[in-house]
N, C-alpha and C positions, 0 to 999 in steps of 0.2 A: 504493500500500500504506500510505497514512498515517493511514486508519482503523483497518489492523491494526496498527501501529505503537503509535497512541495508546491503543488497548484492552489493548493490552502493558503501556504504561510507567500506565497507570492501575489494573492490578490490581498493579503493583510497590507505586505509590504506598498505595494502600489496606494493603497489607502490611508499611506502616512503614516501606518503605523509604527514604531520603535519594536523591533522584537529580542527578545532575549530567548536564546535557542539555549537545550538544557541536554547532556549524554552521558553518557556511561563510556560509550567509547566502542559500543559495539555494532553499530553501522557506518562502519568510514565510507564508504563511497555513498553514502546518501549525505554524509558532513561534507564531502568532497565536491557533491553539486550544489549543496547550499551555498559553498563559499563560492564556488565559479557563478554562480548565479547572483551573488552578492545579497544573500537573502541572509539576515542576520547581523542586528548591530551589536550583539552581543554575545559570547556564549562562555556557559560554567562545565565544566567536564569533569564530571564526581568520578576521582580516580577511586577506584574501590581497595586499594591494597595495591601489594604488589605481584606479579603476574601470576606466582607461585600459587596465591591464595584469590585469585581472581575468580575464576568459577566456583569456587569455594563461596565465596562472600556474597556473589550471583543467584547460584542455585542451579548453575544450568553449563555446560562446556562451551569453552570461550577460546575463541585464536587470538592467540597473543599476540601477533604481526597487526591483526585488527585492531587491537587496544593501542599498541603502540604507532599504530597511522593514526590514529582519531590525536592522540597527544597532538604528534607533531601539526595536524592541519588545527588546531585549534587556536594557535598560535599564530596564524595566520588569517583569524579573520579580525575585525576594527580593535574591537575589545574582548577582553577574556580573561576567565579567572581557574586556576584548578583548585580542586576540593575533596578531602577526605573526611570522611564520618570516621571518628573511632566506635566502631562499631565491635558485638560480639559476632564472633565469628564461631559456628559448630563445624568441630575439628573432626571427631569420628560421628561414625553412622549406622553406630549397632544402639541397641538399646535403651542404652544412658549413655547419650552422644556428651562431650565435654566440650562444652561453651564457655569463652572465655573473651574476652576483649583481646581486639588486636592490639601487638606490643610495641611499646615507642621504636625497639628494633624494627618491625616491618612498617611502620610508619615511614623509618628513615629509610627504609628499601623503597618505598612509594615514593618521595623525594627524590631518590637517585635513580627512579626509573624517568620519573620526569628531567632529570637532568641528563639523562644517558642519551633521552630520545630529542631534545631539543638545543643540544650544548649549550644549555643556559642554567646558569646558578641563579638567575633571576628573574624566574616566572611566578607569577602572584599566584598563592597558595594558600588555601583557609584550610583551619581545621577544627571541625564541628564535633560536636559533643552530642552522644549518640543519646536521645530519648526512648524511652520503655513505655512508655505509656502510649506514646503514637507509633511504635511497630506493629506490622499485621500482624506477624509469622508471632503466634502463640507461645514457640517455644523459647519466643528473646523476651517476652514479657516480663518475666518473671526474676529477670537478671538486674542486679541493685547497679542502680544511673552512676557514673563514675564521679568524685566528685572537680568541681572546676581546673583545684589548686592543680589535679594532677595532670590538668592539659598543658601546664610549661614544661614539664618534661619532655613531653611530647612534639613540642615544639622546638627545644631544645634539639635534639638529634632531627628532626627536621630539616634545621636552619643548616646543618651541616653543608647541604646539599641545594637548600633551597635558600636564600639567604633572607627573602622577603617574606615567608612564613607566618602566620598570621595566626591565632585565633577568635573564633568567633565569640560575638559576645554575650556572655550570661546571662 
């Protein structure tokens, strides 16, 4: 449907609209025509983790070649920001699967994928503090909300990589 998509967000466009385009990173050649099309004055690219733990954190199997073209064209169109949820992530998938929060380590892997795929230590990077209460998936609900203090660490090994790293605010 990304033909009817694009015929959408191009009669928005034409109508003066401002749009702000929102990915995950897993349809690069449909990001690919939005930007040739110049449809899009803005766009945010929820990097989910790093690639390792990408379908992991999805739910679903993910090419990693595709996650890392969405990085790079994102950065290419007016404005743009990348963004990670520290989110829980469910590590196995037997019975009593073990959910845990992603760790500032693979945060700083998320950073350095984005620095790997744009040779930029300087790409605008937020990072959001996962809510329990507005997850669907029943099985993160139940998981205690991190508390703020502990998003500077997090930020901390980030900036490593990323040097404009951000957190969002409380």
């Amino acid at each position: 449907m990304s033909r009817e998509f694009s015929a959408v967000l191009r009669i928005l466009k034409k109508s003066g609209l401002k749009l702000q385009l929102d990915t995950n990173g897993k349809n690069a050649s449909l990001l690919k025509q939005l930007l040739e099309d110049e449809i899009g004055d803005r766009i945010v690219m929820d990097v989910k983790g790093p690639l390792a733990l990408y379908g992991n954190l999805l739910g679903e199997e993910i090419n990693h070649k595709e996650i890392t073209t969405s990085i790079a064209l994102v950065t290419k169109f007016p404005e743009y920001e990348f963004q990670t949820t520290i989110a829980p992530i469910i590590r196995s998938k037997d019975e009593s699967p073990e959910i845990n929060y992603l760790a500032p380590e693979e945060i700083g892997d998320t950073a350095k994928l984005i620095k790997d795929t744009t040779n930029s230590q300087k790409q605008p990077y937020l990072l959001r503090l996962f809510d329990p209460a507005t997850c669907l998936d029943e099985r993160l609900k139940s998981i205690q909300k991190l508390p703020y203090s502990t998003m500077f660490r997090y930020r901390t090994v980030a900036r490593e990589h990323q040097v404009l790293t951000e957190i969002e605010k409380g």
